[in-house]
C-alpha positions in Angstrom: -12.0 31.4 23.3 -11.1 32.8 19.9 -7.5 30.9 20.2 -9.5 27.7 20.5 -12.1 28.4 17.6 -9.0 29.2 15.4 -7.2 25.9 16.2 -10.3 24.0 16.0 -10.7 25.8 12.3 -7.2 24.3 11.6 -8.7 20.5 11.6 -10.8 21.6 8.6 -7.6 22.6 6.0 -5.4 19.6 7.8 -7.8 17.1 7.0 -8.0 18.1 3.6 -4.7 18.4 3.1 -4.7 14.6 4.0 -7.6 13.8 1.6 -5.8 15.9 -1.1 -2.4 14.1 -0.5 -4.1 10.2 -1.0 -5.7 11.2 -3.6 -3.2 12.5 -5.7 -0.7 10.2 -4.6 -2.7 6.9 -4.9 -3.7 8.5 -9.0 0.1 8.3 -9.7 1.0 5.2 -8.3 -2.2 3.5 -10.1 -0.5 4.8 -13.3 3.2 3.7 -12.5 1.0 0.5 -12.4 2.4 -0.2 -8.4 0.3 -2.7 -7.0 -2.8 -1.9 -4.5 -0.8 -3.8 -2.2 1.7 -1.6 -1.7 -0.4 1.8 -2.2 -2.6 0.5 0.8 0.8 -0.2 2.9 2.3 2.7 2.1 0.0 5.5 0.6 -3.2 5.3 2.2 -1.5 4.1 5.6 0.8 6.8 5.9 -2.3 9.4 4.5 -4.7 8.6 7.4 -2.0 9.1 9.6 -0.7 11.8 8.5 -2.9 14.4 10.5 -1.7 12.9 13.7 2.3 12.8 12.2 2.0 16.8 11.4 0.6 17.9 14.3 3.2 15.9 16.6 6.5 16.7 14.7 5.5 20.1 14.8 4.2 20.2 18.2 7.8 18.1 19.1 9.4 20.5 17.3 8.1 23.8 18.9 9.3 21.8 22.7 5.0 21.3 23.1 5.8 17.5 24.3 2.4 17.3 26.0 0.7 18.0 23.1 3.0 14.9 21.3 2.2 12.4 24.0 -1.4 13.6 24.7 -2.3 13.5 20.7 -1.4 9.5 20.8 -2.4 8.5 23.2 -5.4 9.9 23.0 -5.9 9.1 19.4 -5.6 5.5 20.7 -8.1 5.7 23.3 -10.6 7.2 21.1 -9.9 5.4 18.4 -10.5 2.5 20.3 -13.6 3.1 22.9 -15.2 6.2 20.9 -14.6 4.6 17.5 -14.9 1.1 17.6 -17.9 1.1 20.7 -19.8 2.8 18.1 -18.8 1.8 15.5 -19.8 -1.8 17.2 -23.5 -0.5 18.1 -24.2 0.2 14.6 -23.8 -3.2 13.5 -21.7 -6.3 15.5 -17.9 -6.5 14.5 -17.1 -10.1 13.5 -13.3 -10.3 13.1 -12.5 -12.7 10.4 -9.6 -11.9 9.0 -6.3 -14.1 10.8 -4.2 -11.1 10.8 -6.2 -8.9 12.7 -5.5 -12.0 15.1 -1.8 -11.0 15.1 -2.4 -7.6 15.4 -4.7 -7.3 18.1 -2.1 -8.8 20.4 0.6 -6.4 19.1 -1.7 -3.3 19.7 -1.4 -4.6 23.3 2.3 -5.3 23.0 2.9 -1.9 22.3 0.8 -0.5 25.0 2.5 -2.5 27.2 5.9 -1.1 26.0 4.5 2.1 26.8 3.9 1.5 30.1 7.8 0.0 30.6 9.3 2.9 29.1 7.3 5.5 31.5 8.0 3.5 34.2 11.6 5.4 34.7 11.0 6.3 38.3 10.2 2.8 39.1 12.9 0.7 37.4 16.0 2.8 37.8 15.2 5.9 40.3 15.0 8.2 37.8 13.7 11.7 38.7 11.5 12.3 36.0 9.4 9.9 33.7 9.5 10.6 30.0 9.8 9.1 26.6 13.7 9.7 25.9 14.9 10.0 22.3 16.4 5.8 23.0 12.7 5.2 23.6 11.8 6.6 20.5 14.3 4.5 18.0 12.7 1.6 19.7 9.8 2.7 18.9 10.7 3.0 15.2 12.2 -0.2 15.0 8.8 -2.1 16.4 7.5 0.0 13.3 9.4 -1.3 10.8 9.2 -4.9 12.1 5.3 -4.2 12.0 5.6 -3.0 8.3 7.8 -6.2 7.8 4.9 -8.3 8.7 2.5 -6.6 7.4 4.4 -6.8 3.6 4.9 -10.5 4.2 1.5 -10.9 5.6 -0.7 -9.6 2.5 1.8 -10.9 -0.1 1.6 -14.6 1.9 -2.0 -14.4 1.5 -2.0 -13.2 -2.2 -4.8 -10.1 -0.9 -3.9 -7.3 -3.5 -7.2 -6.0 -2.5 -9.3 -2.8 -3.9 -8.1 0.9 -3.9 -10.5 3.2 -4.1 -8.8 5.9 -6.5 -9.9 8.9 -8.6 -8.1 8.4 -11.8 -6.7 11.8 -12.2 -4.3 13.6 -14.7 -0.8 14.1 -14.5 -0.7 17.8 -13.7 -4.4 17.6 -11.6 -2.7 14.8 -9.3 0.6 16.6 -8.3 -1.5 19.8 -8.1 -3.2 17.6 -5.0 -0.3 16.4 -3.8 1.5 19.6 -3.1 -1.7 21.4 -2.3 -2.4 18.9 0.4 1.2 19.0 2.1 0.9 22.8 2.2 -2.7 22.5 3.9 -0.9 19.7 6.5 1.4 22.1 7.0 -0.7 25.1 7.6 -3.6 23.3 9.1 -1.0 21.7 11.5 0.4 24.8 12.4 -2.8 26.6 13.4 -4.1 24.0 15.4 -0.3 23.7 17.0 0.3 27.6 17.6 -3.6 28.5 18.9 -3.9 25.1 20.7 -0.5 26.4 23.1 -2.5 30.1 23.1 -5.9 28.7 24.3 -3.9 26.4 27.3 -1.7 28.9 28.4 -4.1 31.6 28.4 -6.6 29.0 30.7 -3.7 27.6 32.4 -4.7 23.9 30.6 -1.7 21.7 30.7 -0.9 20.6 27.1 -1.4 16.9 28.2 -5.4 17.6 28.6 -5.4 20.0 25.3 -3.2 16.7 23.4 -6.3 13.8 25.1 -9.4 16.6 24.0 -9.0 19.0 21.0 -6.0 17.2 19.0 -6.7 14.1 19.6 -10.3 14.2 18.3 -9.5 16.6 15.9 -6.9 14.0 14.1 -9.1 11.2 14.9 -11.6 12.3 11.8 -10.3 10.3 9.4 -10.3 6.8 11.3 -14.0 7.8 12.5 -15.1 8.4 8.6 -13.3 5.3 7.3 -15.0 3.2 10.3 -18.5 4.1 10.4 -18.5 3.6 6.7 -17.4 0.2 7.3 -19.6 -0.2 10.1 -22.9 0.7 7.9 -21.9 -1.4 5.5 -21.6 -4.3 7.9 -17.4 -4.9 6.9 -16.6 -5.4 10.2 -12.9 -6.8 8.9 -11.8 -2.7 7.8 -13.1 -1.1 10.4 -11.3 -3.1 13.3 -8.2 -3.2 11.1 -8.8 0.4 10.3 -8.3 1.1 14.1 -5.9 -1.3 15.6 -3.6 -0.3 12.1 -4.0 3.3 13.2 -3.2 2.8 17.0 0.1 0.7 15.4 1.4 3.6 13.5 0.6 6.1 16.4 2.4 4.4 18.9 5.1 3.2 17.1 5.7 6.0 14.1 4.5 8.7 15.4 5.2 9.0 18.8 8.0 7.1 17.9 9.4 10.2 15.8 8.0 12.8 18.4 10.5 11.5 20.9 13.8 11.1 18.5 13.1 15.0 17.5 12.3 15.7 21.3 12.1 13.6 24.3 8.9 14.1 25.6 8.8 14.4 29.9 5.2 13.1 31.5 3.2 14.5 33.7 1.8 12.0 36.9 -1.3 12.3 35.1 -0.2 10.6 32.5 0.2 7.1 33.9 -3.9 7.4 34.3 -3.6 7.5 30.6 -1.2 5.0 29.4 -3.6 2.4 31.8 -6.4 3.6 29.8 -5.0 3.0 26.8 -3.9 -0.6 27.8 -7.2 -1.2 28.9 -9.0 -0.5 25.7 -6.5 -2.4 24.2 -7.0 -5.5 26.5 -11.3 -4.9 26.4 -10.7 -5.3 22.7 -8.7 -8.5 23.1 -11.2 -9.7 25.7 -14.3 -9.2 23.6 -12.7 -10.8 20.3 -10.3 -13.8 21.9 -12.3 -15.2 24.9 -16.1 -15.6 23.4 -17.3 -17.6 21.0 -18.1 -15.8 17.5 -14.9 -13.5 17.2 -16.8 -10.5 17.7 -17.6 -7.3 19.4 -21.6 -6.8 19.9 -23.5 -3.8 20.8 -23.2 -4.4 24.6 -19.9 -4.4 24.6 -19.3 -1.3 22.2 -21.7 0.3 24.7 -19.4 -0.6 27.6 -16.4 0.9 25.6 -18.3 3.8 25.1 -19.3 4.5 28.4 -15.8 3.9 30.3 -15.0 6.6 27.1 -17.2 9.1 29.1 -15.8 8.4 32.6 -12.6 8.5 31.1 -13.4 12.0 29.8 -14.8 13.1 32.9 -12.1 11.8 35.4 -9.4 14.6 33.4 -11.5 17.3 32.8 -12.2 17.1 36.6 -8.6 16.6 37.8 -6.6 18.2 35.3 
């Protein structure tokens, strides 16, 4: 167990290495006088994502492909029925914003896409399903059609928004910003290295240590960001906040994870990729098809509770 309590204790300098990094990065931007606009597309984007980026490159990089796939996709599904359910019981998420609209769709799209490219077996005999590295540049290309839009989006609408920022000096801020890439790099490598221990030594396959530890782990900062949002009743962030993260993971992350290695799945994993287009379509349900564009606090509890059955069905069957 003391593999596991050593990889968990890598969340703690990997989030902070993310903190560090926004920080510290946003503090110079705000004095190259760049636009919030393009510190929340770039900066603060890339910065919540950037636990889940480590620990997958390195993971792809080490040949842990389970862990790659598992992280994501899990990510996803938390992010979605852990995050959002309760995030929606603490107060009712009312979507306002017309993007979100566009982008609730895609988040479907892309688990769609998902399920197409694991369907190898199926659509041309293959012997093995995986994410090959062709898979992966397609992925990377939906990415930067989804940053495209995004741009064209928030500069359409004229939103240059708020960024919250410490103002910092020169030396303090890159002293944070190389601080927190070593901590992403060392927190990612603890969690990476202890993580394959603890599985091998239990005979866990990486897939179920990727859906559990990691992907809960490098869910922290979404959580935070959300049930901020949720107390303070902005329903608009915290939905973006999600379906944005699920975005990048699908279609940056493990996007990159299969160009550096091309990650094989396990049968299990098909359970998974439903799961995760099933969230996605609950969510499209629950906003598009009722009156009020909103998720209430049945619903979240619904989320939340397929969450748990979710949880249960893998730990029980591996």
């Amino acid at each position: 167990m003391i593999n596991l309590l050593y990889s968990v204790a890598g969340f703690v300098p990997l989030i902070l290495g993310a903190t560090w990094l926004v920080d510290g990065a946003t503090a110079v931007a705000k004095r190259k006088n760049i636009s919030n606009l393009v510190i929340g597309l770039t900066i603060v984007a890339f910065g919540t994502s950037s636990p889940e980026l480590i620990v997958n490159v390195l993971a792809a990089g080490s040949g842990n492909s389970g862990f790659s796939f598992g992280n994501v996709i899990g990510s996803n599904i938390i992010n979605i029925l852990v995050i959002l359910g309760l995030s929606a019981l603490i107060y009712p998420m009312a979507v306002k914003s017309p993007t979100i609209w566009i982008e609730i769709p895609l988040c479907l799209l892309a688990a769609l896409i998902l399920v197409v490219m694991a369907a190898d077996p199926l659509l041309d005999s293959s012997a093995e399903a995986m994410i090959s590295r062709s898979d992966g540049l397609i992925l990377i290309a939906f990415f930067a059609v989804f940053m495209y839009y995004s741009w064209f989006a928030m500069k359409r609408a004229d939103d240059n928004g708020e960024i919250n920022y410490k103002p910092l000096g020169t030396g303090k801020s890159w002293t944070l910003i190389i601080a927190g890439m070593i901590l992403l790099a060392g927190g990612g490598q603890l969690i990476v290295y202890f993580a394959e221990k603890f599985a091998m030594s239990y005979g866990i396959s990486d897939r179920i240590i990727g859906l559990t530890i990691l992907s809960i782990g490098t869910s922290l900062p979404e959580l935070s960001t959300s049930f901020v949002a949720a107390f303070k009743k902005n329903a608009d962030i915290s939905i973006g906040n999600i379906i944005g993260s699920n975005l990048f993971n699908t279609f940056l992350i493990l996007g990159a994870s299969a160009t550096i290695q091309p990650i094989p799945l396990e049968p299990g994993a098909y359970v998974d990729l439903w799961i995760n287009v099933l969230a996605t379509l609950l969510v499209f349900i629950f906003v598009f098809t009722r009156r009020g564009r909103m998720i209430d606090r049945m619903e979240g509890g619904i989320m939340a509770m397929i969450y748990a059955a979710y949880l249960w069905f893998i730990l029980t069957n591996g």
